[in-house]
Short mmCIF file of the C-alpha atoms (twelve columns), coordinates in Angstrom:
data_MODEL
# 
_entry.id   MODEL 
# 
loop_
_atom_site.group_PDB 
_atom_site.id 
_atom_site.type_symbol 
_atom_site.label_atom_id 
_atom_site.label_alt_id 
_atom_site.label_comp_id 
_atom_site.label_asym_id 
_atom_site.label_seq_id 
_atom_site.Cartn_x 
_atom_site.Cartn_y 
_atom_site.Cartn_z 
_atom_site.pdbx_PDB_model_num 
ATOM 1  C CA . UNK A 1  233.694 212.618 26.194 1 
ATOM 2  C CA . UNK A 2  236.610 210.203 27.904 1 
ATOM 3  C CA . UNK A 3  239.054 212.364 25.423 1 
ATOM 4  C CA . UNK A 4  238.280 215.720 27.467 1 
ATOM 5  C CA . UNK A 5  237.708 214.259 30.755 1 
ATOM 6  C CA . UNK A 6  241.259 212.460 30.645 1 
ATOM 7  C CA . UNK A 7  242.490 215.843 29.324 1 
ATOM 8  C CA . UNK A 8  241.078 217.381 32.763 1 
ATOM 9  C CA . UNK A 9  242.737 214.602 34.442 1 
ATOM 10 C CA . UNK A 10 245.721 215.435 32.947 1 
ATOM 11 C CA . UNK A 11 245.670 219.296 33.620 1 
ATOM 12 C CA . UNK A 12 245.184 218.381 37.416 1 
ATOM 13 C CA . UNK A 13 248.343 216.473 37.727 1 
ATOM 14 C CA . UNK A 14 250.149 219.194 35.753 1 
ATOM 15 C CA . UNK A 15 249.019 221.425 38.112 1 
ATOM 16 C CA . UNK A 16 250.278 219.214 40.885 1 
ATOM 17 C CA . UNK A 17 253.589 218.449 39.825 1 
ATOM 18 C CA . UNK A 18 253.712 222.121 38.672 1 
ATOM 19 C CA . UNK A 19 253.452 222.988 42.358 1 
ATOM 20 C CA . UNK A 20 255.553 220.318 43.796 1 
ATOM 21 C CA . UNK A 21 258.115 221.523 42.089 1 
ATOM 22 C CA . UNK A 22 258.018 225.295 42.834 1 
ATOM 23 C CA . UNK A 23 258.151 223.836 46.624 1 
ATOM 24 C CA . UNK A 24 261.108 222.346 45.718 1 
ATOM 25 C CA . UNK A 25 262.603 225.061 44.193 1 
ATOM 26 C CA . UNK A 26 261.600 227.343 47.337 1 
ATOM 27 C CA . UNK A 27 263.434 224.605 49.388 1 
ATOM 28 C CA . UNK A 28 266.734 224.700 47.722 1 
ATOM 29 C CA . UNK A 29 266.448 228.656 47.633 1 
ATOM 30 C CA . UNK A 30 266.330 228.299 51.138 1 
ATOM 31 C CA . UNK A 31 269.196 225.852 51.821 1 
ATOM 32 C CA . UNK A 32 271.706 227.832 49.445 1 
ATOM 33 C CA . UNK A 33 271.068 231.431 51.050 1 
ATOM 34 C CA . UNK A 34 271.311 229.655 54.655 1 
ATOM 35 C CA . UNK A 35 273.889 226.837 53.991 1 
ATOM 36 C CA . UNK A 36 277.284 226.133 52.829 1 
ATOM 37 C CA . UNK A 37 276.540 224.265 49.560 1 
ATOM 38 C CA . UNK A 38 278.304 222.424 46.748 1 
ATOM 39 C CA . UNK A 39 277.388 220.365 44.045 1 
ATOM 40 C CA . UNK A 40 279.838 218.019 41.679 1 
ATOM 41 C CA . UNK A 41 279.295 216.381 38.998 1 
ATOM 42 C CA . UNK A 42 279.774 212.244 38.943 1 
ATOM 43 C CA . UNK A 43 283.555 212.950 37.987 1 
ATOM 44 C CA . UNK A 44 284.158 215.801 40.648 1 
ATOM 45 C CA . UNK A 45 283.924 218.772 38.715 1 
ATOM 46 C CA . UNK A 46 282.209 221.502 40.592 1 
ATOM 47 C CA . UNK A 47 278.633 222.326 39.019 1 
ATOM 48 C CA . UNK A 48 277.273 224.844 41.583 1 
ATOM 49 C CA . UNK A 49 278.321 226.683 44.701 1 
ATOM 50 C CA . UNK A 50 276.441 228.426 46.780 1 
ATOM 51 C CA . UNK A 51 276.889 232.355 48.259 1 
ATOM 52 C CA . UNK A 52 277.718 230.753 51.616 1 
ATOM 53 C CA . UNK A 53 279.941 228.165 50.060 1 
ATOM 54 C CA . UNK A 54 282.231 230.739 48.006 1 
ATOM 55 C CA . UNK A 55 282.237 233.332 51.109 1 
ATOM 56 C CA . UNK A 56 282.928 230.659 53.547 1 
ATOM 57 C CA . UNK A 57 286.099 229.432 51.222 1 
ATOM 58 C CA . UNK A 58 286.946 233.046 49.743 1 
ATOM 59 C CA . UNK A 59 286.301 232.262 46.636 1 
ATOM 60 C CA . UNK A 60 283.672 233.708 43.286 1 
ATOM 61 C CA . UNK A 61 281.975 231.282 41.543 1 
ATOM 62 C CA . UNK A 62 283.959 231.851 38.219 1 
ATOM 63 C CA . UNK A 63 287.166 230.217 40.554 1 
ATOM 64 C CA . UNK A 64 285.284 227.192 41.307 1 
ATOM 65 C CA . UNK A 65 282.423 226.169 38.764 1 
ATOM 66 C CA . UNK A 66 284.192 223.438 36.571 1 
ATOM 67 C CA . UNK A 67 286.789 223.534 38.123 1 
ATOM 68 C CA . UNK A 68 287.645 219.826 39.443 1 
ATOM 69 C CA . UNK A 69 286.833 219.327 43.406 1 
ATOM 70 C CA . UNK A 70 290.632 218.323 44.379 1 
ATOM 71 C CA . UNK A 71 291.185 221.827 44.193 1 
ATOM 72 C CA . UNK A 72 290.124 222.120 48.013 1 
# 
């Protein structure tokens, strides 16, 4: 019995954290169709930029993406 009600337990905060992170996901949908946004890497190479990013700079992705960021 404690085997299949820990296994409930654990389907609940599956669920939970399953949900969490589609909200977060949503959230940073949001914030790269509405906001200039780049992400580096802990050396500076450029791991993501977002639509608003590249039009704002006049750049496509394939210029940027690991590419190093002292090429702004």
């Amino acid at each position: 019995m404690g085997f299949f009600n820990n296994n409930k337990q654990l389907t609940e905060q599956l669920a939970s954290c399953e949900a969490k992170n589609q909200l977060s996901q949503a959230v940073l949908k949001a914030l790269y169709n509405s906001m200039a946004v780049i992400e580096f890497s802990p050396s500076g190479d450029i791991l993501f930029a977002s639509p608003k990013f590249l039009q704002a700079m006049d750049y496509e992705a394939n210029q940027v993406v690991g590419k190093h960021h002292s090429m702004f």
